[in-house]
C-alpha positions in Angstrom: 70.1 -130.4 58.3 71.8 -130.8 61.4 72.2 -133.9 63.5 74.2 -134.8 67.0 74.8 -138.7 65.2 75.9 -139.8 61.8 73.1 -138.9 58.9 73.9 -142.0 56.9 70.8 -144.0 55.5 71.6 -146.9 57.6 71.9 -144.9 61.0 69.0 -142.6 60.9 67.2 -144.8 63.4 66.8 -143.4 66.5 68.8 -140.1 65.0 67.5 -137.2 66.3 67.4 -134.4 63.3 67.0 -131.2 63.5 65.7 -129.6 60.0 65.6 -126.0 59.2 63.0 -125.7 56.1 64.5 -122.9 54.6 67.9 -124.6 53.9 67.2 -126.0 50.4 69.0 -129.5 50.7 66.2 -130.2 53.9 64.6 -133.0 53.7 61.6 -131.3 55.2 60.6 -129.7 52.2 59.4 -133.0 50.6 57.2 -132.7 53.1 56.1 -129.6 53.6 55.3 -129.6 49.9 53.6 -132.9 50.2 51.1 -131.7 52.8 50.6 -128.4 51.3 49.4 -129.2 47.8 46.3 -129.1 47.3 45.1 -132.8 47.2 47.1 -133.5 50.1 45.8 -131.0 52.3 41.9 -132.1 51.2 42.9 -135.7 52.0 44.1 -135.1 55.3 41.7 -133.2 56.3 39.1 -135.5 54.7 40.8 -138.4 57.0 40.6 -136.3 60.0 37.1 -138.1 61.1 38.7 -141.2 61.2 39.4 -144.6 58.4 37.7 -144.4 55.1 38.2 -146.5 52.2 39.4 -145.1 48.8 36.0 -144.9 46.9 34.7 -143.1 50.0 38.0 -140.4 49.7 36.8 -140.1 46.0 33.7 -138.9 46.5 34.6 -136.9 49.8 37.2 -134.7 47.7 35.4 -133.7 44.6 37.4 -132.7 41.5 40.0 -135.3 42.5 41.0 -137.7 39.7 41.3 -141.6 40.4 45.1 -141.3 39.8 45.8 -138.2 41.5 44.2 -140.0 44.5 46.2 -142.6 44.4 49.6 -140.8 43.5 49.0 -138.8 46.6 47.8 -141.3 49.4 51.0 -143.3 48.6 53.1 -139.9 49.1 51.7 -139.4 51.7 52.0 -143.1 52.9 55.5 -142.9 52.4 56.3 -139.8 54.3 54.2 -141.4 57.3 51.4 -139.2 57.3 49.3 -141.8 56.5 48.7 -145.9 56.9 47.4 -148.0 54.3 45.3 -151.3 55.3 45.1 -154.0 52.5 42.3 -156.7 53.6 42.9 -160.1 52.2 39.1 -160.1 50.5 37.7 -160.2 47.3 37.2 -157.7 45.7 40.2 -156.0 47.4 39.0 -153.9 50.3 41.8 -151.6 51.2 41.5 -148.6 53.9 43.1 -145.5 54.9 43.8 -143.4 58.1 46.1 -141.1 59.4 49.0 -141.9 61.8 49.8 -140.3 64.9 51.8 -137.6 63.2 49.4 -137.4 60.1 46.7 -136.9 62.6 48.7 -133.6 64.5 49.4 -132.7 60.7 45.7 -132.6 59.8 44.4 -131.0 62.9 46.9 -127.8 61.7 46.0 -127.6 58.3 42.7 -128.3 59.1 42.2 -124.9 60.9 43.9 -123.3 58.0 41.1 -125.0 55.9 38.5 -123.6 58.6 40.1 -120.0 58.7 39.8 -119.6 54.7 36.4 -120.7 54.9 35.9 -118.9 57.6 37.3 -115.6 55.9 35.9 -116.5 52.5 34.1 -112.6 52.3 36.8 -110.8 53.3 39.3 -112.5 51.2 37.1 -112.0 48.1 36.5 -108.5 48.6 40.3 -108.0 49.0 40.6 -109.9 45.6 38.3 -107.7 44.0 40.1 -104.9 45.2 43.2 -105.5 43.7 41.3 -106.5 40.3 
């Protein structure tokens, strides 16, 4: 990671970075794994229509476990792909969308999504193939 100001903690404000993901001490590849497992990549995409609450993210992402879903909205909450809105009600009533940045991240992995969907057939006859 390369920077034209000081990298400390307390001056990264208004630091402009420049990352290269292939040097292993980048801080991009928190992210970059982040988005690319698989629950994040399903939640992102599954926030792509806009705000949805976490029972409705459950049910959206099949297979997805109540903690997994949690452990991985506040990852991704942390590294600013998403925002988190806690309503003072009871019960709690807490929702979910993307940020500006989560939303550009989406849109990308969200054609990945559509292109192995979209390639399903051939990628299975290639798999068979090599079987």
């Amino acid at each position: 990671m390369n920077s034209t100001e000081d990298n400390s903690p307390d001056n990264l404000t208004g630091a402009f970075l420049r990352c290269d993901v292939m040097a292993a001490d980048c801080p991009s590849r928190k992210v970059l794994q982040h988005l690319t497992s698989r629950w994040g990549m399903l939640i992102l995409v599954a926030l792509l229509p806009g705000t949805q609450r976490f029972s409705s993210l459950r049910r959206k992402i099949e297979g997805i476990s109540e903690r997994m879903l949690s452990q991985t909205l506040q990852t991704l909450e942390a590294d600013g792909m998403i925002a988190r809105h806690s309503m003072n009600t009871i019960p709690p009533h807490v929702e979910y969308n993307l940020t500006e940045v989560g939303a550009e991240a989406a849109v990308k992995i969200h054609d990945l999504v559509k292109f192995i969907e979209d390639s399903q057939t051939a990628l299975l006859f290639a798999q068979q193939r090599v079987s």
